[in-house]
C-alpha positions as CSV (number, residue, x, y, z in Angstrom):
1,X,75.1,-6.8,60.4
2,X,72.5,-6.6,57.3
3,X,73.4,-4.1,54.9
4,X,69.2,-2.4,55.8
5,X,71.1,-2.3,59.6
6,X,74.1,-0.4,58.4
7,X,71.7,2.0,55.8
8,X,70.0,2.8,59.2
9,X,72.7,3.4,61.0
10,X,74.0,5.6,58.5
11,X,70.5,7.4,58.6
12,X,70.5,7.7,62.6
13,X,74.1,9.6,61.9
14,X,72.9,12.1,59.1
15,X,69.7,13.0,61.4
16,X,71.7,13.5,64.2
17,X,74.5,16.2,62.2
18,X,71.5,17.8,61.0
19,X,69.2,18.5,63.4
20,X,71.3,21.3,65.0
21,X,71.7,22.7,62.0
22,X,67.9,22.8,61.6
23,X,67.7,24.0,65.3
24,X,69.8,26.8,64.5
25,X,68.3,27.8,61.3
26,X,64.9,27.8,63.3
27,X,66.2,30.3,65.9
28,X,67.6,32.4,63.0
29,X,64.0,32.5,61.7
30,X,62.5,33.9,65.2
31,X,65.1,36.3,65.8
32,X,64.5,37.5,62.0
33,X,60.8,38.0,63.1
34,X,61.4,40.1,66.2
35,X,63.7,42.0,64.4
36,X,60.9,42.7,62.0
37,X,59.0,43.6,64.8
38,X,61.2,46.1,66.4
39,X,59.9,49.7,66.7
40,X,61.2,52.3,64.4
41,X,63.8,54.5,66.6
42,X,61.5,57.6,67.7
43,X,62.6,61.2,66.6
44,X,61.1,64.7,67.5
45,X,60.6,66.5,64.1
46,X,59.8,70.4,63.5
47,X,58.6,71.8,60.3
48,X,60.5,74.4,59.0
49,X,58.8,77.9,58.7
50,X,60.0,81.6,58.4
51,X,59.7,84.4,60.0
52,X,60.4,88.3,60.3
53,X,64.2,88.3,60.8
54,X,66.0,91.5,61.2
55,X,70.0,91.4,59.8
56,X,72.2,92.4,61.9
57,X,76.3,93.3,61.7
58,X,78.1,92.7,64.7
59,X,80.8,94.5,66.5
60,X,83.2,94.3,69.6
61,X,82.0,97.6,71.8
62,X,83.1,98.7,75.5
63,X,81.0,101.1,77.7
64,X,82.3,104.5,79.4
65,X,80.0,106.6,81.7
66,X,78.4,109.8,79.8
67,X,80.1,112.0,82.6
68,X,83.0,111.5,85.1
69,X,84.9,113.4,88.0
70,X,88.2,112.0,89.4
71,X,87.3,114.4,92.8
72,X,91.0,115.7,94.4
73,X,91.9,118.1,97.2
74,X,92.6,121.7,96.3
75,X,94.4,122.4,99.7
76,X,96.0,120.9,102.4
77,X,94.9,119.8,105.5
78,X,93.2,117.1,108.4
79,X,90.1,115.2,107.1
80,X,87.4,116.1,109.5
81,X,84.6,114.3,108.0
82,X,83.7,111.9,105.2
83,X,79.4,112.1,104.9
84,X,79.0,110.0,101.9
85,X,78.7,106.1,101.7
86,X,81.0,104.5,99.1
87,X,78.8,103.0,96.2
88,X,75.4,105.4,97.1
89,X,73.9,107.3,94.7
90,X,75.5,111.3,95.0
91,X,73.4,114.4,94.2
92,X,74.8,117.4,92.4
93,X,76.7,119.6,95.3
94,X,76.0,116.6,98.0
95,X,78.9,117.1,100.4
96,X,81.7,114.5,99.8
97,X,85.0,115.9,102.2
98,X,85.3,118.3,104.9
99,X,88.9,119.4,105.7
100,X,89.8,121.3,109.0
101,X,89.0,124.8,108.2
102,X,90.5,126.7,111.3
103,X,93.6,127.5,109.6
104,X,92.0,128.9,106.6
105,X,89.6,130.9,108.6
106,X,92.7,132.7,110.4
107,X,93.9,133.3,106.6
108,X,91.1,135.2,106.3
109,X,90.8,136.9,109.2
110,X,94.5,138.0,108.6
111,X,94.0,138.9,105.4
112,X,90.6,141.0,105.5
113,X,92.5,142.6,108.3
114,X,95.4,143.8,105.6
115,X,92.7,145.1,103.6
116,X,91.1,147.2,106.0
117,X,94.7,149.0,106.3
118,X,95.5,149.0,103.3
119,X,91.7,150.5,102.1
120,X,93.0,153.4,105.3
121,X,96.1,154.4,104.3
122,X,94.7,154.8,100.8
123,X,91.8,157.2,101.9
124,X,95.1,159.4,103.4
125,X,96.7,159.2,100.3
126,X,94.2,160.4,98.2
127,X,92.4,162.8,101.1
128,X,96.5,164.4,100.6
129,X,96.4,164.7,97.1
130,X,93.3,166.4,96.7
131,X,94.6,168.8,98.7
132,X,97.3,169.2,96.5
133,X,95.4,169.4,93.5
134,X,93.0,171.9,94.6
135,X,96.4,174.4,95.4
136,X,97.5,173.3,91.6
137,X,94.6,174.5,90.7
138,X,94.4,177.8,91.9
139,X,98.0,178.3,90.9
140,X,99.1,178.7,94.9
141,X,102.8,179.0,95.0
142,X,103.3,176.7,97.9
143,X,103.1,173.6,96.3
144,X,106.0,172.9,93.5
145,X,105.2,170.2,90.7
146,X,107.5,167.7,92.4
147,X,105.2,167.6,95.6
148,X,102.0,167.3,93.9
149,X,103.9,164.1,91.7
150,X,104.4,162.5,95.4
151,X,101.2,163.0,96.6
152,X,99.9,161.5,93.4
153,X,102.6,158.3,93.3
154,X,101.3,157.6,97.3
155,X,97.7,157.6,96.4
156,X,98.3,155.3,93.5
157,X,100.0,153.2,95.7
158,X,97.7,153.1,98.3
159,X,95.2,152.2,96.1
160,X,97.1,149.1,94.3
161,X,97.4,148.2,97.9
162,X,93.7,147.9,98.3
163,X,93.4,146.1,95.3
164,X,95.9,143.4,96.5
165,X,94.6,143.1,99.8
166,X,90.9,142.4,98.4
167,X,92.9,139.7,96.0
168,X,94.4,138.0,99.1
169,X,90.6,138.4,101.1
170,X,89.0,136.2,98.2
171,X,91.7,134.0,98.1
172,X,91.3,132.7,101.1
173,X,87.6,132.8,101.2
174,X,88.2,130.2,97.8
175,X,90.7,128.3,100.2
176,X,88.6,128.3,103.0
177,X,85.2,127.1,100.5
178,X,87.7,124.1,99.0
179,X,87.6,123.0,102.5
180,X,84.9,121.3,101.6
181,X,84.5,119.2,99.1
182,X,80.9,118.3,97.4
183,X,80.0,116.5,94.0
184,X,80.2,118.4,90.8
185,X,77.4,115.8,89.2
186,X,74.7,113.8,90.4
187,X,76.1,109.8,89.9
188,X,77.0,107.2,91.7
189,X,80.6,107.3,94.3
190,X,82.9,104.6,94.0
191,X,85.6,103.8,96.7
192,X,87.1,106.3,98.3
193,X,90.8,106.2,99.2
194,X,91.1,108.2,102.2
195,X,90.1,108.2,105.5
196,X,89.1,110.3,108.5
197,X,91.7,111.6,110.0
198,X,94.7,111.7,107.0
199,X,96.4,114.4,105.9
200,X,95.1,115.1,102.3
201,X,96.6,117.7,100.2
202,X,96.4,118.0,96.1
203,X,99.3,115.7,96.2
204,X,97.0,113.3,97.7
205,X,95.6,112.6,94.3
206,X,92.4,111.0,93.5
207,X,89.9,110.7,96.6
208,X,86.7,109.3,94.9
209,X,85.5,109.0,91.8
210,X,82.0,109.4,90.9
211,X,80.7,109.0,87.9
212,X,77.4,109.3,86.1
213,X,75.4,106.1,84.7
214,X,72.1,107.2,82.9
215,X,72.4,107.5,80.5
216,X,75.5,105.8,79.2
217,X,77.9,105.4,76.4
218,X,79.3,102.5,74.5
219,X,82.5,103.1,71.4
220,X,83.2,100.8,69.1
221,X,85.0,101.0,65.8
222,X,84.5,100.0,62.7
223,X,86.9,99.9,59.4
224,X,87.5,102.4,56.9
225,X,86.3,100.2,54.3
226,X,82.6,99.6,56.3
227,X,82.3,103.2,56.8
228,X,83.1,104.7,53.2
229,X,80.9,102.0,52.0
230,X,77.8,103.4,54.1
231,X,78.7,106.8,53.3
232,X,78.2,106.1,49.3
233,X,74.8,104.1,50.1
234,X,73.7,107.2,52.1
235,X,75.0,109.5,49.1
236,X,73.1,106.7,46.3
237,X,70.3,106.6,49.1
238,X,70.3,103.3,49.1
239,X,71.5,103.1,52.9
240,X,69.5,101.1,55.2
241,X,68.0,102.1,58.3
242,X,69.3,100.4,61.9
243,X,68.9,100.2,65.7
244,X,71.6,100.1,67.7
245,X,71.3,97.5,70.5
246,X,73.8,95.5,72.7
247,X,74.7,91.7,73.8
248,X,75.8,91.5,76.9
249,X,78.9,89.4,78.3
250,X,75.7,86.6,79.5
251,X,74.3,86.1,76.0
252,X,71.6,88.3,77.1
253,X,69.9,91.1,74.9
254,X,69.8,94.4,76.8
255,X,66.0,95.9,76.8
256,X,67.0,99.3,75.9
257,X,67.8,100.3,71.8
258,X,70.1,103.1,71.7
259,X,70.6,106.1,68.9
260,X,74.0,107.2,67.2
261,X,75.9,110.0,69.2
262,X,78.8,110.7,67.6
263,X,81.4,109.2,64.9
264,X,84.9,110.2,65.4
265,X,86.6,113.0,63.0
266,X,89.7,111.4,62.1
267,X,90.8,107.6,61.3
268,X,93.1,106.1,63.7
269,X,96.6,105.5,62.2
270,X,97.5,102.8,63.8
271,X,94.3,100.1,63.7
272,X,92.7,101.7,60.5
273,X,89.2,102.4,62.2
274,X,87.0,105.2,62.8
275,X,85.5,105.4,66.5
276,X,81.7,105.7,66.6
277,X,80.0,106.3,70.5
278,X,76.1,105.6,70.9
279,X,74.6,106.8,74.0
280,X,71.6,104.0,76.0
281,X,69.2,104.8,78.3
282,X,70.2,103.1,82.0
283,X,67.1,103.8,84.3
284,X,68.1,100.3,85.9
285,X,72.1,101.6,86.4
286,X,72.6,97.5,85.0
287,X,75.4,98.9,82.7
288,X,78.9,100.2,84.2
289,X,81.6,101.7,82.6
290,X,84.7,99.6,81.1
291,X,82.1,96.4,80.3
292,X,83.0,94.7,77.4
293,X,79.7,93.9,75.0
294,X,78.7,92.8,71.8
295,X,76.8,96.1,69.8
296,X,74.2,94.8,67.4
297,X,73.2,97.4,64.1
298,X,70.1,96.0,63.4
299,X,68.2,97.0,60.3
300,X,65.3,98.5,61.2
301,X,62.8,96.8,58.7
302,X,62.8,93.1,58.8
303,X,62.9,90.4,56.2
304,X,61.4,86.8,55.8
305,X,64.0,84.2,56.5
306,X,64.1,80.5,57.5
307,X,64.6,79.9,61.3
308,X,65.2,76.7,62.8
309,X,66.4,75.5,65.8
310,X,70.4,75.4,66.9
311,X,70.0,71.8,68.4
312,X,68.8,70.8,64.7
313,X,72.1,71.7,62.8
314,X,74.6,69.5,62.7
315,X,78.9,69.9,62.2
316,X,81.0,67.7,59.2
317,X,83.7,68.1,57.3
318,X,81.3,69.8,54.3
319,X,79.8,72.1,56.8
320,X,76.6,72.6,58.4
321,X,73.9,69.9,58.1
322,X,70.7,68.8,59.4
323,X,68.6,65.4,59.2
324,X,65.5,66.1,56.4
325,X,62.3,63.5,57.1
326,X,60.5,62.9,53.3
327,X,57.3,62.0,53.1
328,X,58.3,58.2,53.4
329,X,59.6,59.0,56.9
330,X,63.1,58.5,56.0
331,X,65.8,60.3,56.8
332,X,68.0,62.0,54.7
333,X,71.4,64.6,55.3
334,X,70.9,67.7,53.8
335,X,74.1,70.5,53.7
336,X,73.0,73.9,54.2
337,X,74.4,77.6,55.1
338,X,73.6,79.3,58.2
339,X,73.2,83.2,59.5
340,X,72.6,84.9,62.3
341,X,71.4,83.4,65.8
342,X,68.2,84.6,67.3
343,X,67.8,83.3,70.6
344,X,67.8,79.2,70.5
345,X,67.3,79.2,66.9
346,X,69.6,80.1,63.6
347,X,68.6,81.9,60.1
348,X,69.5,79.6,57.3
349,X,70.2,81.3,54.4
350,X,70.0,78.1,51.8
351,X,69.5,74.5,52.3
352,X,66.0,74.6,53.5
353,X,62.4,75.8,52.4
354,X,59.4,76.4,54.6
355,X,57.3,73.0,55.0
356,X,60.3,70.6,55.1
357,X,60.6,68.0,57.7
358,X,63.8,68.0,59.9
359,X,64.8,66.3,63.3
360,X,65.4,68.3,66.0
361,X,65.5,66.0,68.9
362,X,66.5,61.9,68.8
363,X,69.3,62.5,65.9
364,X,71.9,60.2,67.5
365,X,69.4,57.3,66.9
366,X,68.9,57.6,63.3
367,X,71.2,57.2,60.3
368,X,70.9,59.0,56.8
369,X,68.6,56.3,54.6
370,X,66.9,54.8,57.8
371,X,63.0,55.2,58.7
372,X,62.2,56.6,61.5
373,X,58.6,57.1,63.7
374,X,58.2,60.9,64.0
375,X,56.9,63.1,66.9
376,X,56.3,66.6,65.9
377,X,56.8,69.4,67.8
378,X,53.7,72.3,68.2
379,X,54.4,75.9,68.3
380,X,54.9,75.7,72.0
381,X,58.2,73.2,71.9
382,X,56.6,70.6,73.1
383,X,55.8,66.8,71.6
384,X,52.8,66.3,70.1
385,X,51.4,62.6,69.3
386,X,50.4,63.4,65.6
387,X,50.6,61.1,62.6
388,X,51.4,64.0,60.0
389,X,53.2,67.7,60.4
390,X,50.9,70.3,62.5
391,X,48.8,72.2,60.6
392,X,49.5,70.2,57.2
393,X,45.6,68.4,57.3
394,X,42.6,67.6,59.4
395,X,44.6,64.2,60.5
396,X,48.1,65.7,61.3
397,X,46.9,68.9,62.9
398,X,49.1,69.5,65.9
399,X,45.9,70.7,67.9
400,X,43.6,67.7,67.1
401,X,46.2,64.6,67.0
402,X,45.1,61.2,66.2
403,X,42.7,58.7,67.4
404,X,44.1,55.6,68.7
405,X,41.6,53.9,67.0
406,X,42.9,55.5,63.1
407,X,46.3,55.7,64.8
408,X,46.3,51.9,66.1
409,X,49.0,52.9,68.8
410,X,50.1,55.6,71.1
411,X,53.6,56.7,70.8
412,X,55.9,57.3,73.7
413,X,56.5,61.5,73.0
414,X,59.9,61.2,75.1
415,X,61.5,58.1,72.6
416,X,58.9,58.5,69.9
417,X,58.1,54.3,70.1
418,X,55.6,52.4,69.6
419,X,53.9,50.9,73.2
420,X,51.4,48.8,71.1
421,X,54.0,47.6,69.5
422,X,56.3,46.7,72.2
423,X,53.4,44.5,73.4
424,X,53.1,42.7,70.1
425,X,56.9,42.1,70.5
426,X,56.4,40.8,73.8
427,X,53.7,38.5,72.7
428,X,55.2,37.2,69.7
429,X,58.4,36.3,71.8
430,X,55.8,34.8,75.1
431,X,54.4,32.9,71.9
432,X,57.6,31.4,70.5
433,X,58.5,30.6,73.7
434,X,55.6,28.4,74.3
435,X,54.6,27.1,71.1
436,X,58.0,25.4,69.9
437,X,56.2,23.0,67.5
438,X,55.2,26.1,65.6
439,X,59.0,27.3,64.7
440,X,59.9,24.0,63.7
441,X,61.8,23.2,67.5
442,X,62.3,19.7,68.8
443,X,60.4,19.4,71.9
444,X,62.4,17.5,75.0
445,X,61.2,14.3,74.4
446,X,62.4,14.3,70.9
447,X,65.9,15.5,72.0
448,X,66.5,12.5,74.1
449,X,65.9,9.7,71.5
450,X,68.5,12.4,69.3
451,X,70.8,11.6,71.5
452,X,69.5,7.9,72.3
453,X,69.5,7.5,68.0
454,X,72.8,9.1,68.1
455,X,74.8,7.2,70.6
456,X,73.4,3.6,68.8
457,X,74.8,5.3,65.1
458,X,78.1,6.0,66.5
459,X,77.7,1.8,68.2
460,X,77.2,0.7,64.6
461,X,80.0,2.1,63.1
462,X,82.5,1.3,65.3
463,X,81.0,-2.4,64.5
């Protein structure tokens, strides 16, 4: 073989090694340019603003009815009749128990009847010792001291007895009147732990309970330290003004504010705390007693404070954290402190200033340093396809948006993408596809001589 035979051998060889290379290199190119191409993740943004914001000092509270009766028997006897319904509503003197009353009735009888003998046997006595005393008078000497003495000793007597027998007469009126049993308060009856037909006697214990729910009480305590410190701000007259309201065990605020009733007169030994009681309205009854809920002193004159949303603020190692947009539309991490919650959102106390940028929805997608294509929220919470924060220019207003025409796209307000962009993509890749002379691709006929050239290279050397 000529040495020009072997140089293009040789040549056939190098082509061959290469071209895959240069394949490879070319697909490295396109995927280089749909990456270029790719959206920017989508995020839901929310400019920061402040508002009035009341503080607030929380404390663990539990409610007790305003008024309660524990109801019991006061005598013995067969339960005739049970009127009420356990759980209703019970008016003041509303009939709760009736016991047989036949046998106090006879007591009665029996004992007006002792009365009436005994008030008889004292008009004697003392019908006798006027007599007596009317010969004392007129010096008679028929009657000796020692009678008149008995005459007057009987008609003492006689007359205790009366006395007695009207004491026994009203005590069995009273036993005959505890018969029945009625409500000392209007409230509502709980269960009832007797039936018609037992034997119920003060040993019986409690029968119902009813107790009264509007308005009604909640205690709490607070420690010594909290309370001598408001006691010197009220002395200084520096103290602040508050309204008590409550949490309840659902996270919900209850409608009704309620005033101080009492603070306690004496710190508990054992826990350090003074007890304090407020009193709420309870027109809807929604509060019973023994509930466990969260008592709120809110100051009574609010001050301005940032507010953002809970689903914004992140949790690290450093603290609380939220994503910060900059005017680039790149994200950034930014540690701040946080206060009280109000309803979905949370008070920041430093960190943030009203008009910053943060995310508030999409913040798994995006990494601190990476740029992002932002969707803001209006006032109303939901996504609005705007180019610039609402309210921060003509262009960005939240109420106008954008044109698609100054905009060039419409963005997706669920994922915050780009659908003009995704057709670009799309094109671009329908393009590459179809136009591989363009990327630098050998097209099918040039792959067989390859292999053709490549085959007749690897002949000549084994020649």
């Amino acid at each position: 073989m000529s040495q020009w035979g072997r140089v293009a051998g040789a040549s056939k060889v190098l082509l061959a090694l290469a071209l895959p290379l240069f394949a490879s290199a070319c697909s490295d190119g396109k995927e280089a340019g749909a990456d270029a191409d790719k959206p920017l993740p989508g995020i839901v943004a929310e400019v920061v603003t402040d508002k009035d914001v009341s503080s607030e000092t929380t404390f663990v509270g539990q409610t007790r009815s305003s008024q309660s009766v524990d109801v019991e028997a006061r005598v013995k006897g067969t339960l005739l009749d049970r009127p009420f319904k356990e759980g209703d509503e019970i008016k003041k003197g509303a009939v709760l128990f009736k016991i047989d009353p036949a046998e106090f009735k006879a007591d009665l009888l029996g004992a007006e009847a002792t009365l009436a003998k005994a008030e008889a046997d004292s008009t004697e006595k003392n019908l006798t010792l006027a007599r007596y005393q009317e010969l004392v008078d007129k010096n008679s000497p028929g009657v000796s001291e020692a009678q008149y003495d008995i005459a007057l000793s009987q008609a003492r007597q006689a007359d205790a007895q009366v006395e007695s027998g009207k004491a026994d007469v009203a005590n069995a009126k009273l036993n005959l009147s505890y018969a029945t049993i009625t409500s000392p308060l209007d409230g509502r009856a709980g269960i009832s732990t007797v039936d018609v037909g037992n034997i119920i006697s003060p040993e019986s214990g409690v029968l119902v309970s009813v107790v009264a729910l509007d308005p009604i009480e909640v205690d709490f305590s607070v420690g010594e330290r909290v309370y001598l410190d408001y006691m010197e701000s009220v002395e200084a007259g520096t103290a602040k003004d508050f309204t008590p309201q409550i949490r309840l065990a659902n996270g919900k605020l209850y409608p009704h504010d309620g005033e101080l009733f009492v603070v306690n007169n004496e710190v508990d030994p054992t826990t350090g705390t003074i007890a304090i009681r407020l009193k709420f309205p309870n027109p809807d009854q929604l509060l019973l007693p023994g509930q466990y809920v969260t008592v709120l002193l809110t100051e009574a004159k609010p001050e301005r404070r940032v507010v953002i949303p809970q689903a914004a603020v992140q949790q690290n190692q450093s603290g609380p954290f939220v994503l910060v947009v900059d005017k680039d539309n790149r994200v950034n991490s930014r540690t701040i402190k946080t206060g009280q919650r109000i309803g979905t959102g949370i008070v920041v106390t430093e960190g943030l200033v009203p008009g910053e940028t943060i995310v508030v929805e999409g913040i798994q997608k995006v990494r601190p340093g990476a740029e992002v294509s932002v969707t803001y929220k209006d006032p109303s919470g939901t996504a609005e396809n705007v180019s610039g924060p609402p309210g921060l220019g003509e262009a960005g207003s939240a109420g106008d948006g954008q044109s698609s025409d100054e905009k060039g796209s419409t963005k997706d307000a669920e994922t915050g993408g780009d659908k003009s962009g995704q057709e670009k993509d799309q094109s671009a890749e329908a393009g590459a596809s179809s136009e591989p002379s363009s990327k630098g691709e050998p097209s099918t006929e040039d792959g067989k001589d390859s292999e053709t050239d490549t085959s007749d290279a690897k002949a000549e050397v084994k020649q």
